[in-house]
C-alpha positions, 0 to 999 in steps of 0.5 A, spaced: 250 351 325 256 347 326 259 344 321 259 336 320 261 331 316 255 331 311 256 337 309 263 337 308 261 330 303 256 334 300 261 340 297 266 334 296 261 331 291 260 338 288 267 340 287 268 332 284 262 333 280 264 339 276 272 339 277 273 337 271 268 341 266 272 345 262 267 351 262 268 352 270 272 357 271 279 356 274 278 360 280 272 355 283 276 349 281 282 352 285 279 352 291 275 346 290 282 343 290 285 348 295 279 343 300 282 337 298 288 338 300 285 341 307 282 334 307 288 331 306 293 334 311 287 333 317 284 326 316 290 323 311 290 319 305 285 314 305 280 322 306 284 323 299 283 317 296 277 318 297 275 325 296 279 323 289 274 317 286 269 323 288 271 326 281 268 320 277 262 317 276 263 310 275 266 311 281 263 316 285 258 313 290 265 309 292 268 314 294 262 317 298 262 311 303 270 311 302 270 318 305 264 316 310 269 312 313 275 317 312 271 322 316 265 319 321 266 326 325 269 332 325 272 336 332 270 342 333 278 345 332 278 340 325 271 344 324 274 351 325 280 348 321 276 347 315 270 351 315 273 358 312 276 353 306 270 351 305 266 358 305 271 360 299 269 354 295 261 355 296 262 362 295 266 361 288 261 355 286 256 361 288 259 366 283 261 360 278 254 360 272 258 354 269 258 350 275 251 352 279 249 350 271 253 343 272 250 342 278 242 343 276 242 338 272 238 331 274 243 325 276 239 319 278 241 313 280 236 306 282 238 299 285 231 295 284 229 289 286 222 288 285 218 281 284 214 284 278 214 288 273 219 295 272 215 301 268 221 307 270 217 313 265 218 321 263 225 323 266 227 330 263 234 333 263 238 327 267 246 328 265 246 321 268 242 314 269 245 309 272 240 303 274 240 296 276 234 293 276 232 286 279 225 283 276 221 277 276 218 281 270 219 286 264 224 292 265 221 298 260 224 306 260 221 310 256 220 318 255 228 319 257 230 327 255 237 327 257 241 334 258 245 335 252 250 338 256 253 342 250 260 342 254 266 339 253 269 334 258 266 327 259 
């Protein structure tokens, strides 16, 4: 199957999403760093800028549109170019517990804009939530069981 663009912003998000935990070991993140730079040197600094804003929560669903832009399609020598990097960082990830653990883990995210009341009810090991909600009624969350993490990092 070739590889397109959605598939590349896929192990982007991933690798920003575990870069940071001090639990990975050095050799995923090594090549999860080793994919940006590819990024960077095929479809250039706003790819980059992109790639970057992937490792941060608050700015994360930024930089997926951001990349979307940087990188609307790949041809077929850019996916030729690209596409063994991108097996090393999934095969790292696949032999990394940390960072297939760091993965696992719910993250949810809800824009609402409902003319009546929210009810949002029994989430279970969510690392995070982000929600806006617009409502003519009342907005009630209840049974929320975060992960714990038990990590350092953010």
């Amino acid at each position: 199957m070739p590889l397109d663009p959605s598939s590349l912003t896929a192990a982007l998000v991933a690798g920003g999403t575990i870069v940071a935990d001090a639990t990975v070991k050095e050799i995923t993140k090594d090549a999860y760093q080793t994919l940006k730079g590819k990024v960077r040197e095929l479809f250039g600094k706003r790819a980059a800028d992109a790639a970057r804003k992937l490792e941060a929560a608050a700015t994360r669903d930024e930089g997926k549109a951001e990349l979307a832009r940087a990188i609307p399609d790949l041809r077929p020598d850019e996916a030729d170019e690209i596409e063994p990097i991108l097996r090393t960082f999934l095969e790292a990830m696949g032999r990394d517990p940390a960072a297939r653990e760091g993965l696992a883990h719910a993250r949810i995210a809800l824009d609402l804009d409902v003319g009546g009341n929210v009810l949002i009810d029994d989430i279970r090991d969510a690392r995070e939530i982000g929600i806006r909600s617009r409502s003519d009624g009342d907005f009630t969350m209840r049974n929320v069981g975060m992960d714990p993490g038990g990590r350092s990092g953010n």
